[in-house]
C-alpha positions in Angstrom: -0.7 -36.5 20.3 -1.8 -33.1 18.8 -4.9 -34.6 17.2 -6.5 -36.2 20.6 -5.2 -32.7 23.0 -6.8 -30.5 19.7 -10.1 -32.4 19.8 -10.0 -31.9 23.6 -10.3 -28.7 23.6 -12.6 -28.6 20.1 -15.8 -27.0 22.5 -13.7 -23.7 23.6 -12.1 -23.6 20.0 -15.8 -23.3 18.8 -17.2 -20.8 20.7 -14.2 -18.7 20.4 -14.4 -19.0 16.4 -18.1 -18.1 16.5 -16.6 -14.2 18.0 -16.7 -13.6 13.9 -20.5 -15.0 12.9 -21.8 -12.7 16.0 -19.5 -9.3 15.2 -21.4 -6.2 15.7 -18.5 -3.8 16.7 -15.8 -3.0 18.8 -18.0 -3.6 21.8 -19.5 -6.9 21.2 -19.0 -9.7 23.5 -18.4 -13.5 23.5 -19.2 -16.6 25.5 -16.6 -19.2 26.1 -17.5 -23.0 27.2 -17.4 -21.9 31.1 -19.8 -19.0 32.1 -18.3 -15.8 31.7 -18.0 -13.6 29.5 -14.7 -12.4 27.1 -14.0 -9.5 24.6 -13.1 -11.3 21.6 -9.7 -9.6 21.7 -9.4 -12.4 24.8 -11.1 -15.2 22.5 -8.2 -14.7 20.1 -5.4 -14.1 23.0 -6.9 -17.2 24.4 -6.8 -19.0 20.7 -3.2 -18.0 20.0 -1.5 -19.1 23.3 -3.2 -22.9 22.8 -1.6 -22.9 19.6 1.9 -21.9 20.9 1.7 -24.2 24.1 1.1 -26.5 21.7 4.5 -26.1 20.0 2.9 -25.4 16.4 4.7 -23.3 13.8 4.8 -23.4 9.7 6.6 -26.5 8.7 6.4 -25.8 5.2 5.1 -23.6 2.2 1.6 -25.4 2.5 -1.7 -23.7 2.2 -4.4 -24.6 4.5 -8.1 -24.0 3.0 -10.7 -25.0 5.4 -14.0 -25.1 4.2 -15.9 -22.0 4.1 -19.3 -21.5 5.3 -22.4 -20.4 3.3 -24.0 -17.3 5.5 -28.1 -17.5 5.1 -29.7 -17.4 1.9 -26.2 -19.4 0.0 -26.4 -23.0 -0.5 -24.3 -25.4 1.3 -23.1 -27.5 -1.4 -22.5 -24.2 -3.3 -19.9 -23.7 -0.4 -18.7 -27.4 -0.7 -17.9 -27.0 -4.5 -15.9 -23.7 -4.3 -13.6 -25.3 -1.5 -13.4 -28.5 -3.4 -12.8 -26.8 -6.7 -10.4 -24.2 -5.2 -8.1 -26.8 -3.6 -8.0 -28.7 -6.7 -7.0 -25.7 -8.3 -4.7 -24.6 -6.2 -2.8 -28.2 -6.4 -3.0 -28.0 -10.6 -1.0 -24.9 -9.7 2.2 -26.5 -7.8 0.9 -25.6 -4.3 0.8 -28.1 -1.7 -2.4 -27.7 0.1 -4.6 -29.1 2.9 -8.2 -29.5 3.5 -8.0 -27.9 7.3 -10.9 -30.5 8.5 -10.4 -29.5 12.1 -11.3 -26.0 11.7 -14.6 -24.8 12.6 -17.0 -23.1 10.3 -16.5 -19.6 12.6 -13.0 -19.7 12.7 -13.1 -20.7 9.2 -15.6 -17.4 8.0 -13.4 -15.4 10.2 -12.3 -13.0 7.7 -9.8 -11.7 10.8 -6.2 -11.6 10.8 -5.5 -13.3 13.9 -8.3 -16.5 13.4 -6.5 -17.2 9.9 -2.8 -17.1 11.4 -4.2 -19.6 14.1 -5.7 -22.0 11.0 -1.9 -22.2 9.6 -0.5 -22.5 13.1 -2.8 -25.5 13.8 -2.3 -27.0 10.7 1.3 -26.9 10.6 1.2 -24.8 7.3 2.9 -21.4 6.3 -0.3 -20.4 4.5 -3.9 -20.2 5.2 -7.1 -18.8 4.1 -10.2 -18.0 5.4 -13.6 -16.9 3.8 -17.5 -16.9 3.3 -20.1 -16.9 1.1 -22.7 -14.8 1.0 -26.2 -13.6 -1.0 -26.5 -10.7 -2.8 -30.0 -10.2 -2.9 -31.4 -8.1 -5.6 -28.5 -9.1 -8.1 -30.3 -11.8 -10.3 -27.1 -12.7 -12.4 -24.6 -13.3 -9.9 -26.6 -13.6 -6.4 -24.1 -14.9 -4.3 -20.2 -13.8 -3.3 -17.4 -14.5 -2.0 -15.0 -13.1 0.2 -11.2 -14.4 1.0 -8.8 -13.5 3.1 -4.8 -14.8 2.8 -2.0 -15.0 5.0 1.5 -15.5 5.4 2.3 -16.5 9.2 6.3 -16.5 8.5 6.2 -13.0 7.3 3.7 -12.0 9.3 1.9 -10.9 5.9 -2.0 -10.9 5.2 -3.9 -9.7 2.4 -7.0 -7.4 2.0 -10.2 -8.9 2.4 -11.1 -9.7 -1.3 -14.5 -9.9 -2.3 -15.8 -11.5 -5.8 -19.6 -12.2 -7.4 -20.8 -15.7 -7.6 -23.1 -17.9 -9.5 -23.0 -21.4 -10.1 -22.8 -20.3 -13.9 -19.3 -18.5 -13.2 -18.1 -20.6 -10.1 -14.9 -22.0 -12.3 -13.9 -18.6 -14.0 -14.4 -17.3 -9.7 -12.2 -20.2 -8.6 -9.5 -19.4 -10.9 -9.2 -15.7 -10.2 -8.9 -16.6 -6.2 -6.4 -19.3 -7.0 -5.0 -16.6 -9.0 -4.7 -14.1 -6.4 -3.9 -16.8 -3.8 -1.0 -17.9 -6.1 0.5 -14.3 -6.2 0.2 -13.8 -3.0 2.2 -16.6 -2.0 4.8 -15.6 -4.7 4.5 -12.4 -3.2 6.8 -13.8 -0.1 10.3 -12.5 -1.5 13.0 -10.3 -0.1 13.2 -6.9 -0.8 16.3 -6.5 -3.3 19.5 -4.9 -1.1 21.3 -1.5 -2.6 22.6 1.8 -1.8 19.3 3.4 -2.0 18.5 4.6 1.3 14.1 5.3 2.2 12.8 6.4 6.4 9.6 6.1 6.5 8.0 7.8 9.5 4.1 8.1 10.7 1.7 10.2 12.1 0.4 8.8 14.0 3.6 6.0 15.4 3.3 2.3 15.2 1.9 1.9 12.3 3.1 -1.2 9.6 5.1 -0.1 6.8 5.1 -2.7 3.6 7.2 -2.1 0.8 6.1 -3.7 -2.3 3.7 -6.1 -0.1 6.3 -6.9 1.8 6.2 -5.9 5.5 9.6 -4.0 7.0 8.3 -2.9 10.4 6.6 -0.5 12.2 7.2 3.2 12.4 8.8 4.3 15.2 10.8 1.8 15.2 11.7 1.1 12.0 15.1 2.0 11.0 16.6 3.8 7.4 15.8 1.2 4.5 18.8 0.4 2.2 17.2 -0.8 -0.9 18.1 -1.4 -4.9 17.5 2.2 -7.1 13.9 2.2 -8.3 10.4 2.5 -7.5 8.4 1.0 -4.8 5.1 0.9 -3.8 4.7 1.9 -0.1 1.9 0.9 1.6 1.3 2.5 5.8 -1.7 0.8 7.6 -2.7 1.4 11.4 -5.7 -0.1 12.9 -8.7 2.5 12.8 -6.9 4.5 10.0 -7.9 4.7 6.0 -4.4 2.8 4.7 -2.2 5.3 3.1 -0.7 4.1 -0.5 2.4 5.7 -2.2 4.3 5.0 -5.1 8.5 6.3 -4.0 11.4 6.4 -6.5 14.7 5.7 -5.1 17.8 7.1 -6.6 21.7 5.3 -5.8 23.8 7.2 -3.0 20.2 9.2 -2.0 18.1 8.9 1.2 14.2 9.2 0.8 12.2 10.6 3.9 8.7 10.3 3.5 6.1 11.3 6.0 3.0 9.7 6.1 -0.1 11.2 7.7 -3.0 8.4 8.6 -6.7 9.8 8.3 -8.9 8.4 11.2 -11.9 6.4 10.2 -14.9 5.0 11.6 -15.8 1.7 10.1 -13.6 -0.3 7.1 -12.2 0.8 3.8 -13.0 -0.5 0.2 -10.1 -0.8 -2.2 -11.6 -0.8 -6.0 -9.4 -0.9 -8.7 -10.2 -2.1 -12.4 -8.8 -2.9 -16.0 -9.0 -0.5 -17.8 -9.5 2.3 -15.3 -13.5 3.4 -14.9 -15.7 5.1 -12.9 -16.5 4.0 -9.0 -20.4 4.5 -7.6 -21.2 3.3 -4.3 -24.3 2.8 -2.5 -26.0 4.7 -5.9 -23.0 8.1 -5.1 -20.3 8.3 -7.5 -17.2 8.6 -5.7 -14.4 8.7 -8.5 -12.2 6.5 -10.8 -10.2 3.3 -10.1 -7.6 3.4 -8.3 -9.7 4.5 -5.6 -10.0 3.9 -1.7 -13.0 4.5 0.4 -14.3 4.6 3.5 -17.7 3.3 4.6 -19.5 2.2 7.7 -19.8 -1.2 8.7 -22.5 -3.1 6.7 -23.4 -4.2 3.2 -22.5 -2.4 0.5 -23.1 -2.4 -3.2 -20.1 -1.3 -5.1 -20.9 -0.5 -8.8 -17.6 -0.2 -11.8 -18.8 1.3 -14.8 -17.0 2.9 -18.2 -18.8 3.2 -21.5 -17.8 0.7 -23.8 -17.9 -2.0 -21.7 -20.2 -3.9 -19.2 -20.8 -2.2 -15.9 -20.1 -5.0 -12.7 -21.3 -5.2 -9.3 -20.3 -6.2 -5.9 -21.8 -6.6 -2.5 -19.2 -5.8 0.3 -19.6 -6.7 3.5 -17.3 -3.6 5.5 -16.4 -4.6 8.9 -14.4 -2.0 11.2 -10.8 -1.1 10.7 -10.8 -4.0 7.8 -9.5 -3.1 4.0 -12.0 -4.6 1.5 -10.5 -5.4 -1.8 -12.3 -5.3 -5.2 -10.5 -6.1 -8.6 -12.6 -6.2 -11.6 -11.8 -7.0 -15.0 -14.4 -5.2 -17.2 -15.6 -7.2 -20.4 -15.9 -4.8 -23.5 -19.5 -4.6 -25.5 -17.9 -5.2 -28.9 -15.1 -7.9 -30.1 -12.7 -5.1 -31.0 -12.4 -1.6 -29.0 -10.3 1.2 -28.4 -10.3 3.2 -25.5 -8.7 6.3 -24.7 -9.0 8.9 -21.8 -11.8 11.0 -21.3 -10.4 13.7 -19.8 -8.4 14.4 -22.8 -9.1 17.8 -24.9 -10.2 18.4 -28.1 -12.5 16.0 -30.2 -11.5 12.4 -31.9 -13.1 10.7 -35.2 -12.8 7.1 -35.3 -13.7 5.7 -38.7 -15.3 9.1 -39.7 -17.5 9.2 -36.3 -16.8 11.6 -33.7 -16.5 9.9 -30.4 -17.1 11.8 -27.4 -17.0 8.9 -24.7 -13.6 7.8 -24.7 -13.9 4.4 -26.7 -15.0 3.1 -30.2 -15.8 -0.3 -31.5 -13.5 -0.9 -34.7 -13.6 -3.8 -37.3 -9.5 -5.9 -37.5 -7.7 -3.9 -40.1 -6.7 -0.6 -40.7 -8.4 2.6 -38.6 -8.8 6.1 -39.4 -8.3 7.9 -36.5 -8.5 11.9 -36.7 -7.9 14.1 -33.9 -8.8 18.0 -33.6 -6.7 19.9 -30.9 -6.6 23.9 -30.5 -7.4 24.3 -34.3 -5.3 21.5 -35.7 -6.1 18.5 -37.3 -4.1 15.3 -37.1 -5.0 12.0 -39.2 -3.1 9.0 -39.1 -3.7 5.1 -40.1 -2.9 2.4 -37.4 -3.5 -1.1 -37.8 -5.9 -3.4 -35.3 -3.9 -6.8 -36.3 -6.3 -8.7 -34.1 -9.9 -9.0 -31.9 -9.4 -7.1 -28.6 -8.9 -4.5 -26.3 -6.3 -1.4 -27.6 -5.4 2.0 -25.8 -5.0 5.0 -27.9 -2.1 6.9 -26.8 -3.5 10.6 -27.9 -0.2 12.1 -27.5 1.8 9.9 -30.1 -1.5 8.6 -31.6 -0.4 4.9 -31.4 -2.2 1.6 -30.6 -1.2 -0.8 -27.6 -3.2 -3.9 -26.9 -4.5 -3.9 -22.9 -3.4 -6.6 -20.7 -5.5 -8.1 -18.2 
């Protein structure tokens, strides 16, 4: 019966999921199948209420991947193969999924909380995704991108919108670090662990969600004292038309933590950019900072640039929509087999090898290195051994080598 009442009602389903292809701002408006028109906050009211007359909820931990679409300038079968590949991939790692064929390309490109939960809710899945591709003109080795959005509809979690370069070249290494992400973001789904560490978390301004470790706890306002297992926890405020607020908390046994949060107003979306190893952030041609870094744009395209010497600089083309968090994770690849890397802020000078490096890394044959560091008049030479090809930080303080972990 749900398949014949769903198609019934395909035209309005339509419409409502094209709200997303013709965004232009908290103003813009929608046509339904009747004249009229709608905000799209009514599109998704309208959305949401089929789905629960309907009687659907999660039945299990599936994840529903409809196909995305390929915005102007990307090639549809481009599209095709990422969904296909990314299913498949997503099965080779234990998850059940489900092809979401009755989803329409606009609900599908969404990239909006509310559009997504109503994919899981009319597939009868706990987990859905939606995304697009899109072009990045001007970026000849990677000229397309994608962007991917996750939720959770039994936990009411969702994730930032995550944004990665495309080419047809790189579309298997691209599939398997969405998997990837999808994959821990359905492990994600845990309780918090219970203990006698007590945390109130409290807003300026109220209502905003509170997630602890990823995990959602409330609201403020109405959220009451935490007990939680000693430790630290990474606390995480969002509000709707505020820059999220990110904390890292250490709880203590038999202690209660109050922590205030104050949310900055913004206009437009925010960009989350972090990176391995940490490096430096430019956007739109402006250097902003280093990784981990949060920033506010306008709504638009934007060309996010992570670069540290010693290793290949990437790029990404954002597409910042209001009141939305875009995330950006990059794994930088280094310019020689085997490099160390220290920080740069760090005082005094540093010869690697009998070369004085001034920028914070130095490529280094496997073996032993000769590493000589000249602080406030002292000199201090040690040997450390590379035992393999890769990627080490040099802890400047102790002078010792530990390999970094993607």
């Amino acid at each position: 019966m749900r398949r014949p009442l769903l198609a019934a009602f395909a035209p309005c389903l339509l419409a409502a999921g094209q709200v997303s292809t013709a965004w232009r701002g908290p103003r813009a408006r929608t046509r339904c199948a009747r004249p009229g028109h709608a905000r799209p906050w009514h599109a998704r009211l309208v959305l949401l209420l089929f789905a629960l007359a309907l009687g659907v909820g999660w039945a299990s931990e599936r994840v529903a991947v409809p196909s995305f679409p390929a915005r102007t300038g990307v090639p549809e079968e481009l599209a095709t193969s990422f969904a296909d590949l990314l299913r498949s991939e997503l099965e080779e790692r234990g998850l059940e999924v489900l092809a979401a064929p009755l989803i329409t390309p606009g609900i599908a490109g969404s990239l909006e909380v509310e559009f997504t939960r109503l994919v899981a809710e009319l597939e009868r899945s706990r987990y859905a995704l939606s995304g697009e591709l899109v072009a990045r003109p001007g970026s000849a080795a990677e000229p397309f991108a994608v962007n991917v959005l996750v939720v959770d509809v039994a936990q009411g979690r969702s994730s930032d919108v995550v944004s990665r370069p495309l080419a047809y070249a790189t579309l298997p290494r691209v599939v398997s670090e969405v998997a990837a992400l999808v994959q821990d973001f359905v492990a994600g789904a845990v309780d918090l662990p219970a203990g006698d560490a007590a945390l109130f978390v409290s807003t300026e301004p109220r209502m905003a969600e509170v997630r602890i470790d990823g995990v959602p706890v409330g609201v403020s306002g109405s959220l009451d004292v935490l007990a939680l297992r000693p430790g630290r926890y990474e606390l995480e405020v969002r509000k709707e038309g505020y820059l999220p607020e990110l904390r890292t908390v250490e709880l203590r046994s038999h202690d209660t933590r109050f922590v205030h949060v104050v949310l900055t107003e913004l206009a437009g979306g925010s960009i989350r950019v972090t990176s391995q190893p940490p490096a430096d952030v430019v956007l739109d041609g402006a250097v902003m900072g280093t990784t981990p870094i949060t920033l506010t744009s306008l709504p638009g395209v934007r060309e996010v640039r992570i670069e540290r010497p010693g290793f290949e600089a990437v790029s990404f083309s954002v597409s910042v929509r209001n009141f939305r968090v875009h995330r950006v994770d990059a794994v930088l690849v280094p310019s020689a087999p085997t490099l160390l890397i220290w920080s740069r802020d760090a005082d005094g000078l540093l010869v690697v090898d009998g070369v004085l490096r001034r920028d914070g890394y130095a490529p280094v044959e496997v073996g032993l290195v000769e590493l000589e560091r000249v602080r406030a008049g002292r000199t201090q030479r040690v040997l450390r051994a590379v035992p393999e090809a890769g990627v080490y930080r040099l802890d400047l303080d102790t002078m010792e080598l530990s390999p970094l972990l993607p």
